[in-house]
N, C-alpha and C positions, 0 to 999 in steps of 0.2 A: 264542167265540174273538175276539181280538183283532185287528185289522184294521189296515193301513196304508192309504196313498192309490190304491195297485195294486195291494189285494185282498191282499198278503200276510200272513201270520201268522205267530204266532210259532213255530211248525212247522218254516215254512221259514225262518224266519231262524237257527233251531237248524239246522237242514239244512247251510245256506249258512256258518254260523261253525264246524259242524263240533262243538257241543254240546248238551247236552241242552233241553227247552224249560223247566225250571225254573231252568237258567244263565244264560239266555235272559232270563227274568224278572226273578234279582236286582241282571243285569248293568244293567237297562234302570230300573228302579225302585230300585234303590240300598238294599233290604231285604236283607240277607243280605253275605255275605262274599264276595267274587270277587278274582281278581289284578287287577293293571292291565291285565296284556296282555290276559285273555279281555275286559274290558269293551271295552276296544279294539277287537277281533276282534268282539266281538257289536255292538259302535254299529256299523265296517264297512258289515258284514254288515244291519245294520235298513238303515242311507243309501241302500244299494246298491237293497234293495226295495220301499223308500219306505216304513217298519212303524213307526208312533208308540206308544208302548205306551198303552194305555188308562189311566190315573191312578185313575179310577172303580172299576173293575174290579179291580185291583191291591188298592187300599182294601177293597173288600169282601173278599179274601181274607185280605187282613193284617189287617184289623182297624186298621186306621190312616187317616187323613184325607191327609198330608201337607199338614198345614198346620202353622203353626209363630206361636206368640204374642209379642207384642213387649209390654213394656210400659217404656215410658218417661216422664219428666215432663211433657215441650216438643218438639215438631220445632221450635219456632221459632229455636231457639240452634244455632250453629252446629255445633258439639260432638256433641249429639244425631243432625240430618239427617248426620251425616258417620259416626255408629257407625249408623245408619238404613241409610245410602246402602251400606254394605260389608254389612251384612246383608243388606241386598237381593237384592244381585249373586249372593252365595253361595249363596242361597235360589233364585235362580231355577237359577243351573248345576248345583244339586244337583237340580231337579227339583219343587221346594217352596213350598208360594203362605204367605203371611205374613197377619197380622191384627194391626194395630195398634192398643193401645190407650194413651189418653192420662190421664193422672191429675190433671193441672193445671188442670181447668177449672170449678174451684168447688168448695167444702164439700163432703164423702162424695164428691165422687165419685171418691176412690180407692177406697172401699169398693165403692162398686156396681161398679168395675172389675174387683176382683178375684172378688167374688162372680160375676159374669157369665161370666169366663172361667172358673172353675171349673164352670160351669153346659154350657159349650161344649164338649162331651164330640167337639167335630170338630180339636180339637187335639191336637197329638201331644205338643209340647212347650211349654215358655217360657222367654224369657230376659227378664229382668228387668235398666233402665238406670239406675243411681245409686237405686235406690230399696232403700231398708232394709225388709223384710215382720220383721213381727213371730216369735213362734215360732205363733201361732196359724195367721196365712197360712201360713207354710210348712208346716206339716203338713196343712193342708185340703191344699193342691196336692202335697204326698208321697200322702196319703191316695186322690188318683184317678189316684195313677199317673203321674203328669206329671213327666216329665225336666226339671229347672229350670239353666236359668245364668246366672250373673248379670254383668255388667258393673259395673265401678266399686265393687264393695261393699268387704270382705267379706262375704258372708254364709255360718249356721255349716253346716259341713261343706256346701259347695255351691261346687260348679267353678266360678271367680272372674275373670274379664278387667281385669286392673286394672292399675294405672301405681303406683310408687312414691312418692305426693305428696308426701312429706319428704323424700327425696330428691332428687328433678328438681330441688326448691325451695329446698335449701344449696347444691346444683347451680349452677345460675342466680345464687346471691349470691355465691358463692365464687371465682365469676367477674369478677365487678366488686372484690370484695377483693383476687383476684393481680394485677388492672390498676393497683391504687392506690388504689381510692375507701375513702374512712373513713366517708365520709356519706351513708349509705345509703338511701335510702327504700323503704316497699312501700304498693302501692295494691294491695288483695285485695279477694275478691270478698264482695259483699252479703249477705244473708241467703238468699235465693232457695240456695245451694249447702250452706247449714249443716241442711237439713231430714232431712238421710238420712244420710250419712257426711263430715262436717262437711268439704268438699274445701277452703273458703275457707280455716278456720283451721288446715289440715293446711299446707298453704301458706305458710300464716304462720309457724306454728312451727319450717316448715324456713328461714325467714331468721332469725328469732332465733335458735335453735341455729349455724349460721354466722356471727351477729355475735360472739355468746358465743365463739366458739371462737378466732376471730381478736383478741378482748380488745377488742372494737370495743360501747359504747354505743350504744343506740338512743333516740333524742330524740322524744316524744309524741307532734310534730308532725310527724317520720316517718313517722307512720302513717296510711292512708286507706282508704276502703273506696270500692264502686265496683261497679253492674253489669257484668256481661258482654257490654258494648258500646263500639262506638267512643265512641261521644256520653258514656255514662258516664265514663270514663276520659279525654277531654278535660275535663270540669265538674272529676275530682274533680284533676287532675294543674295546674289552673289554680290551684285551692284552694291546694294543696301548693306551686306554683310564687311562687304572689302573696307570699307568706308573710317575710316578712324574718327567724324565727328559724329558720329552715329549712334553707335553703341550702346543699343538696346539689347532687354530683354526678353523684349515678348512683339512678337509679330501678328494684328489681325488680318487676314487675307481674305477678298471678297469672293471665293471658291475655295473650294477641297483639291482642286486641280491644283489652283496655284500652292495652295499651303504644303500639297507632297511635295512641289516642286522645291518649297521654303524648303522643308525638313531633309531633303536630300541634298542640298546647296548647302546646308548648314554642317550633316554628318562632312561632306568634302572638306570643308573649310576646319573641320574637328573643334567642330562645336558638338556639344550633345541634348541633343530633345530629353526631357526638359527641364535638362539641372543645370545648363546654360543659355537655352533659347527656350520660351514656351510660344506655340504656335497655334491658333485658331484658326478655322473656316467656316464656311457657310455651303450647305446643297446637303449633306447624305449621299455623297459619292459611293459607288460600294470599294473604292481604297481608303479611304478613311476607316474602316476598321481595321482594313488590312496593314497600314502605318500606326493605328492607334490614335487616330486625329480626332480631337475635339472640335465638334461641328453642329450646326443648326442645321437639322433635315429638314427642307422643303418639302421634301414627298412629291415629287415634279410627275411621278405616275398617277397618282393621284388625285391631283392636278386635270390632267388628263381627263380621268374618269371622271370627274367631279363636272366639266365640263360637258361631256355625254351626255352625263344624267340631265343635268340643267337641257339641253338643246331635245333630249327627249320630252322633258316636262311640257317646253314651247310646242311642241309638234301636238301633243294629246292636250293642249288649254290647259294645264295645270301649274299653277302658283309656281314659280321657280323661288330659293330656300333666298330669304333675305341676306342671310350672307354673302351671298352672289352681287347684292346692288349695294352691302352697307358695310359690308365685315371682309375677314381675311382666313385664307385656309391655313387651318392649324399647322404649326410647326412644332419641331421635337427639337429640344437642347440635351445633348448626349458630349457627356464630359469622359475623355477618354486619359491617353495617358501623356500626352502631348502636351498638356499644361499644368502647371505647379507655382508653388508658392519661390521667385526667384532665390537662386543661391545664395546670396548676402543676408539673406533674413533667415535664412536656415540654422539654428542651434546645433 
């Protein structure tokens, strides 16, 4: 029997909620189907008699660990720790301890990552972060049972957390095209984002496609690449900036990282944000408020928990939200003070 801190069980907390002891259980453990109100009624009901459910014990009846597998590239990038940080949260209020594994840190060792976690028969599920598994992985981890979802893919037929990156990204240019600018630049991301589901030059393509569309040329030297950092996107926006055949107005950047990097590259150079350079990004950094940068919020925590919720729906049989396999998680266009109408057109 399972025990609280004042000897109660769960007997009497079915007693005290007024249902049986196995409502009692899936109300408390999150295994099985319950309304809102009885779990309501049965949490109550445990507070009242001080009753923790046993997680151990529960596992050994179900046949489940609850534990829950991460597998992502980097915590180091902001991006990551913030679809991390929202999976976490979820993980803990569902009741759910987490095991993270990291693929970035030398030769094979995605391979031993993911052999190991299939090895780790104390997981229930996995969600997978920008990483592309071959058909062969994903069948090892169909083949023991393992409810997968992924973030940032697609991957085929597997519940999917993703952002629309050609879109946000004519988005963002199309933005500086209704203000006036004809001369547009992009700093996109490095190689480091092209390894899985090429995010850098999905990015890209959505400004070309909205240069195209507005009958607007793109000049060679428009173009620049650029880690996922502040420091990068200062180096590569000085590049772009020194450049005499250049001479643009308005810069899209495929982060909030690079684009502060733009914006402070540019104050150096005594340019000023944005009645000389107007500068865009993409993510919901939280320094883009702090700079005043105009940016498309992904919601990468979000993200995260969106992913939970799904890998919990798989675990209790229940429908995961069509969005998952056909649509995209909502983003937010938040126009700050970083982009204007260029100075030449200014009366």
């Amino acid at each position: 029997m399972e025990h609280g801190a004042r000897g109660a069980g769960i007997k009497e907390v079915a007693a005290r909620a007024g249902v049986s002891a196995a409502t009692v259980s899936r109300a408390l453990s999150g295994n099985g189907r319950v309304s809102e109100a009885t779990r309501r009624k049965v949490q109550e009901a445990a507070d009242e008699l001080g009753f923790v459910i046993s997680y151990n014990a529960s596992s050994l009846a179900s046949g489940r660990s609850r534990n829950i597998g991460i597998v992502l590239p980097t915590v180091g990038r902001w991006y990551f720790s913030q679809v991390l940080e929202g999976a976490a949260s979820a993980l803990i209020e569902a009741g759910y301890d987490l095991t993270l594994y990291n693929t970035s840190d030398g030769p094979g060792h995605r391979e031993s990552v993911l052999k190991e976690m299939l090895q780790r028969k104390r997981l229930d599920a996995v969600i997978t972060v920008a990483l592309r598994l071959t058909d062969e992985e994903l069948g090892q981890l169909r083949e023991v049972g393992k409810p997968i979802v992924a973030i940032g893919g697609p991957l085929p037929e597997t519940p999917t957390v993703r952002v629309d990156e050609f879109s946000i990204s004519s988005l963002a240019t199309r933005h500086l095209i209704a203000l006036g600018h004809t001369r547009i630049a992009h700093i996109g991301g490095g190689e480091e984002l092209e390894r899985d589901f090429r995010m850098g030059s999905t990015r890209q393509d959505g400004y070309f496609q909205a240069m195209a569309d507005a009958g607007l040329s793109v000049a060679p030297e428009w173009l620049s690449n650029s880690e996922f950092s502040v420091a990068g996107g200062f180096a590569a926006a000085k590049r772009l900036l020194a450049d005499p055949a250049a001479q643009v107005t308005g810069i899209f950047c495929a982060a909030d990282e690079i684009a502060v990097g733009t914006m402070l590259a540019a104050r150096e150079m005594g340019l000023r944000v944005p009645e000389d350079l107007s500068v865009i990004g993409i993510d919901g950094h939280e320094l883009a408020e702090v700079f005043g940068l105009t940016t498309i919020s992904q919601d990468p925590a979000g993200q995260g928990a969106s992913a939970v919720g799904a890998v919990l729906d798989l675990l209790q049989d229940r429908p995961v939200s069509k969005d998952l396999l056909h649509g995209f998680h909502p983003t937010e266009f938040v126009v700050r003070s970083s982009t204007a109408v260029p100075g030449s057109l200014r009366t």
